[in-house]
N, C-alpha and C positions, 0 to 999 in steps of 0.2 A: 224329683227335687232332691229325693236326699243322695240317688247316685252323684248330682254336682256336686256336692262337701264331700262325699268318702273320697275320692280320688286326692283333692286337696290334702284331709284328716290323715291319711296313710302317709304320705309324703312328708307331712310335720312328723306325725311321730316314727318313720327311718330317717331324718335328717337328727332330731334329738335324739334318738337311738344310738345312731353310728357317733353323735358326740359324747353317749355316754355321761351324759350332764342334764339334767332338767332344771335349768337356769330362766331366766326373762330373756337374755341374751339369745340364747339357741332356741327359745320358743321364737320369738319374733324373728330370725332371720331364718327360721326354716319357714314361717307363713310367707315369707320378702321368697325364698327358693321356688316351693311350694306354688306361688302366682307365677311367678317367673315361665317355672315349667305347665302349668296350666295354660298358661297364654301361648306360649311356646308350640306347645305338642297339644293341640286339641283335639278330643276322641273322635274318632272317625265315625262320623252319623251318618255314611250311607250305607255301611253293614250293620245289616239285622242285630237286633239285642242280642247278646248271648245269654239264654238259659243252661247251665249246666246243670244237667241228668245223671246223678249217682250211678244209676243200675249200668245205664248205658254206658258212662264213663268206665263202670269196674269191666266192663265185659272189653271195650275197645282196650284197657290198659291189663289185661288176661291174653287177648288176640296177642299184644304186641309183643308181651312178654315169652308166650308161646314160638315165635316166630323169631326172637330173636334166639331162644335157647338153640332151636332148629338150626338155625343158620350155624352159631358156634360151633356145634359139633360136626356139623357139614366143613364147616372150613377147619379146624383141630383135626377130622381123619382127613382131608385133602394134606394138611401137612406131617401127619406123623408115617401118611403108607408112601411109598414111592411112584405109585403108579397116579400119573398127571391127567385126571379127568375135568379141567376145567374145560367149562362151555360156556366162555365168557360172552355178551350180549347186550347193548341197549335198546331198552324197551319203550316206546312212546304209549302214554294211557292218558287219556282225556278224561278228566274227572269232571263228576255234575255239578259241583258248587265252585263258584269263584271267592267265598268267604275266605278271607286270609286266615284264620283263624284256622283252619280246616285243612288249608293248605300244608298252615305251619303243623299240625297234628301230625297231617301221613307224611310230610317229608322227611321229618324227626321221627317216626316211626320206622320209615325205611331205612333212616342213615343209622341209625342204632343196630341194625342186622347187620354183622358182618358178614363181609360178600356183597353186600347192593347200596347202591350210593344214588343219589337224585343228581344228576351232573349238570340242569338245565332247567327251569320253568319258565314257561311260555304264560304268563298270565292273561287272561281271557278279560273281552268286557263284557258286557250285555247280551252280543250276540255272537261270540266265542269261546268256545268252553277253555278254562287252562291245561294244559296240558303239563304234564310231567316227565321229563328223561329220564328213565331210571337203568343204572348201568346194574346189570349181574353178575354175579362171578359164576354162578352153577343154573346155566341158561337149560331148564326141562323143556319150555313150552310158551312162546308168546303169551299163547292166551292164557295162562295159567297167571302167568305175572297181573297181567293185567289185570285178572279177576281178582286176586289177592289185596292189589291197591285198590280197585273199587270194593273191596271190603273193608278193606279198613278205614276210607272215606264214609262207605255207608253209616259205620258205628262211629265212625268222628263226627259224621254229624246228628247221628241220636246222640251222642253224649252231650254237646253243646247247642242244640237245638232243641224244642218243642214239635212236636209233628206237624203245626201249623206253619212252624217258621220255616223247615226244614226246606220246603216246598218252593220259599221264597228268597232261600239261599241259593236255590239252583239256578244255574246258568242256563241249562235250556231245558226249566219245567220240569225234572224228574226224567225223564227218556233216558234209557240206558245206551251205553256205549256199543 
């Protein structure tokens, strides 16, 4: 019950916010906004509650930062030596959860690393997992990549999942790739 008023409550107070005015005027027509867009855009009830998980969250948002420094300097000596070692490559990886949420974690995750870009997502339903394009610029090893995005899926969904729910954000059951 109280998640249906905070959504509302946040939206009054950045609509009075961004007027920079706490009037009668701007409270009432941000609650008139406010309905508008609640009516409009209503939460999506058939993906799992999100619980987000600190520990998990620092450790996924440690991973990402780790791999994007990695990449920077991978791509910085590709351009400051002369000698041309790209192994450029797209990668297909079928990831366990169809939670958009999750989805949106490791693509933003990946597109942050310079060198790898998501060029494609194939979203899965119930009984297809989604899958991800993800293009390389420094292609070591199929499986490597892959294993990479399934880890960082794994910790995007410890950070925003419960280990009960986790179970119930996957597309087929937990089974690996």
């Amino acid at each position: 019950m109280i998640s249906r008023f905070f959504r509302p409550l946040v939206l009054v107070i950045a609509w009075v916010a961004f007027w920079r005015d706490v009037s009668p005027a701007n409270i009432v027509s941000g609650v008139v906004v406010a309905a508008l867009v609640v009516w409009l855009f209503p939460p999506n009830s058939k993906a799992p509650a999100l619980a987000v998980r600190p520990v998990p969250l620092l450790k996924f948002v440690r991973t990402s930062l780790v791999a994007i420094i990695r990449a920077n300097l991978y791509v910085a000596w590709e351009v400051v030596t002369p000698n041309d070692r790209v192994n450029e490559g797209v990668v297909a990886v079928e990831l366990e959860s169809n939670h958009p949420v999750v989805i949106t974690l490791v693509s933003h995750a990946i597109i942050l690393a310079p060198g790898t870009m998501v060029i494609d997502i194939d979203l899965g339903d119930d009984d297809a997992a989604t899958k991800l394009y993800v293009h390389v610029l420094h292609l070591r090893s199929v499986e490597q990549i892959r294993q990479e995005v399934l880890q960082l899926e794994a910790l995007a969904l410890a950070a925003v999942f419960d280990a009960g729910r986790a179970q119930a954000a996957s597309g087929n059951d937990g089974g690996s790739q």
